[in-house]
N, C-alpha and C positions, 0 to 999 in steps of 0.2 A: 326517413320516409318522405318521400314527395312524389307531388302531384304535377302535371303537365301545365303550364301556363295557360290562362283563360283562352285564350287567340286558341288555341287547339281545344275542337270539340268531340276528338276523341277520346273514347274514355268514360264519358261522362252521357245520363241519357238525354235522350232530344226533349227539348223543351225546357232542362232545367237552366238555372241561370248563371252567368260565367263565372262568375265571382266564388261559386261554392264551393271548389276546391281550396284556393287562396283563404277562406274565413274558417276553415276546417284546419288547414298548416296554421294558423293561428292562435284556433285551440288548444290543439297539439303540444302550439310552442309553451303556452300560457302553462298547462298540465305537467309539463317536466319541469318546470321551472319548482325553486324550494321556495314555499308558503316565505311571506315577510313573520318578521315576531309577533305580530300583532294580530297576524292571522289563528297564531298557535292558542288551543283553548285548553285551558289547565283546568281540570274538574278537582273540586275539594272533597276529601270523604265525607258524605254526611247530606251533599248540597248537590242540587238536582243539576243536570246541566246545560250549559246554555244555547238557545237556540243558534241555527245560524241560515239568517236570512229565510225565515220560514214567514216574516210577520210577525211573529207574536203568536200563531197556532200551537207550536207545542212548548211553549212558554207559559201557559198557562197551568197551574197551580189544579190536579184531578181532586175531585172529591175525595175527603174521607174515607168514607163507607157509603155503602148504596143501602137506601132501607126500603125493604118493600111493603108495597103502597097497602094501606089501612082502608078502612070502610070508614065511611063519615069523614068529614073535614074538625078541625082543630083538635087531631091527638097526634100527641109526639111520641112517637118511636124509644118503646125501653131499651136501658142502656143491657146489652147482652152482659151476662155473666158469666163470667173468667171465673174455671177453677183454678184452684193452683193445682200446680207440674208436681210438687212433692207434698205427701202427706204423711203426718207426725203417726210412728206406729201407734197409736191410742187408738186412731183412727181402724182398726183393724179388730174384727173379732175372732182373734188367733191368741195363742201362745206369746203372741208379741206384746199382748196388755201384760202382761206380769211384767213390763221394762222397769217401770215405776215402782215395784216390787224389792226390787234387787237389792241386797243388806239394808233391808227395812222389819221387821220384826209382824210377822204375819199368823194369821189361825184358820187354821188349814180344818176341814170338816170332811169326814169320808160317807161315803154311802153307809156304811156297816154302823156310823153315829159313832164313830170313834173320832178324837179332836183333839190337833196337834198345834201347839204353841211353839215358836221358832224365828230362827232368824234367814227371810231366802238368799243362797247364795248363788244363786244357780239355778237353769231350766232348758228344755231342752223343747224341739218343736211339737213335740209330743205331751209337752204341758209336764212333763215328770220332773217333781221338785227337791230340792237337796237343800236341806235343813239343818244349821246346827245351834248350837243351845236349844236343844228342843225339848221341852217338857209335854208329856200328854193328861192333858185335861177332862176329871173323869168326873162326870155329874151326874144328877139325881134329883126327882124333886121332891119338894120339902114337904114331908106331909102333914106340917102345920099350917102349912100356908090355908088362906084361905082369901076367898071373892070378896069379902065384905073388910076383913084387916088388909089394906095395902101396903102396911108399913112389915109386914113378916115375907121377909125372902121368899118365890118360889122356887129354887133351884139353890143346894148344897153341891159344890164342887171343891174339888182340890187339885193340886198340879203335884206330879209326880215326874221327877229329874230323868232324861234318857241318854245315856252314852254316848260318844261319838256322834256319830254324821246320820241323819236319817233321811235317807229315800222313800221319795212317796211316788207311787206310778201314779198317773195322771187320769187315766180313766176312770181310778177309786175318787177322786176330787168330786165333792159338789159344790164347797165355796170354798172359797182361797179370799181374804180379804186383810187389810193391814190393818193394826193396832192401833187405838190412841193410847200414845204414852200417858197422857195426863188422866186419863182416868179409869188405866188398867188394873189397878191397886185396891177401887170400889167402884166395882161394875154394879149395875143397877137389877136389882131383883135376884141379887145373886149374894149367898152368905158363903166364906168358905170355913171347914169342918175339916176333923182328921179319917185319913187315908181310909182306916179300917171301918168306919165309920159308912162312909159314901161307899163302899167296894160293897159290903153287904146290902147296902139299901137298894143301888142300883142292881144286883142280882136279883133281890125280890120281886124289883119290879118290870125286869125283862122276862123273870117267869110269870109273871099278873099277863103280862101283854102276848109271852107268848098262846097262854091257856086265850086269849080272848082271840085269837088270832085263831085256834084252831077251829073255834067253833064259827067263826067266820067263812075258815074254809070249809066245812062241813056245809052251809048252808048257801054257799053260793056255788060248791059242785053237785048239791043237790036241784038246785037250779042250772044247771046246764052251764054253769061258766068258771071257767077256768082261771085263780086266784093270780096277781100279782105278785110284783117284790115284794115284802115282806111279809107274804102269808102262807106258808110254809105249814106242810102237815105234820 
């Protein structure tokens, strides 16, 4: 590409000056020409990169953070709080808290006051548990006990061996909690007694509670209101 020699003023508009063609081929030439080495700017990952020929304006090192402006003078800006990105299932009040559970030796509690001793092997998102070595745990309270003697058990129990694998559906669950080994052996306020022993007592005294139960419901659908769980006509 070229331009007509200064001496010729066609071409170019009136008034400008002759030289501006000549210092434009100049450019030109300067523009195709390959940068020298020293020209070539090598950026490091990690490292901002370097100006060129700006001054020193975008060389300049930008703020941190911007903090917006406060009322009153001398208070400093709280450091914002970073959650973390992943949280430990515990964190969750799902099916997912039983993790910690899993082949640990647990006592399982159903709505119906039935109580299952076991080992969890397994659970599903629905909270339904799979148990084995599972003994169920039948109690009663002790009708000796009394307010004033603390040293006399309230509560006669015994555990009774269960077959194979036992499934619990998860919405019969009210606790589900893990054992102390160290001191399963002598649980506190609790004596254990034979089988036949607690089976008959605890029948007595779900019939005591059933009768007290009925007449409960009698008197509160004599009042216009209609009984809950366990109060059954």
């Amino acid at each position: 590409m070229s331009y007509p020699p200064p001496n010729q003023h066609h071409g170019h508009p009136t008034g400008a000056p002759p030289n501006m063609a000549a210092n434009f081929n100049a450019m030109l030439q300067r523009s195709i020409q390959e940068p020298a080495p020293q020209d070539i700017i090598s950026e490091v990952p990690g490292s901002q990169p370097a100006s060129i020929g700006y001054g020193g304006v975008y060389s300049s090192t930008p703020p941190t953070q911007f903090a917006a402006p406060t009322l009153g003078r001398g208070r400093t800006p709280q450091p914002q709080q970073i959650l973390p990105t992943e949280l430990p299932p515990q964190a969750f009040l799902t099916s997912a808290m039983l993790l910690d559970m899993v082949d640990k030796k647990v006592d399982v509690l159903l709505r119906d006051e039935k109580e299952y001793i076991g080992i969890l092997r397994s659970y599903d998102q629905f909270a339904n548990l799979v148990l084995t070595e599972c003994s169920e745990r039948i109690s009663a309270r002790n009708p000796e006990a009394s307010s004033e003697d603390l040293s006399i058990a309230k509560w006669l129990v015994c555990d009774v061996k269960l077959p194979g694998v036992m499934t619990i559906r998860g919405e019969n669950v009210t606790i589900c909690a893990t054992v102390d080994l160290d001191r399963e052996d002598t649980p506190r306020n609790v004596k254990f007694a034979p089988e036949n022993e607690i089976r008959s007592l605890a029948a007595e005294q779900k019939s005591q509670r059933k009768t007290r139960d009925d007449r409960r419901f009698k008197a509160l659908k004599a009042a216009g209101i209609e009984p809950g769980f366990g109060m059954q006509a």
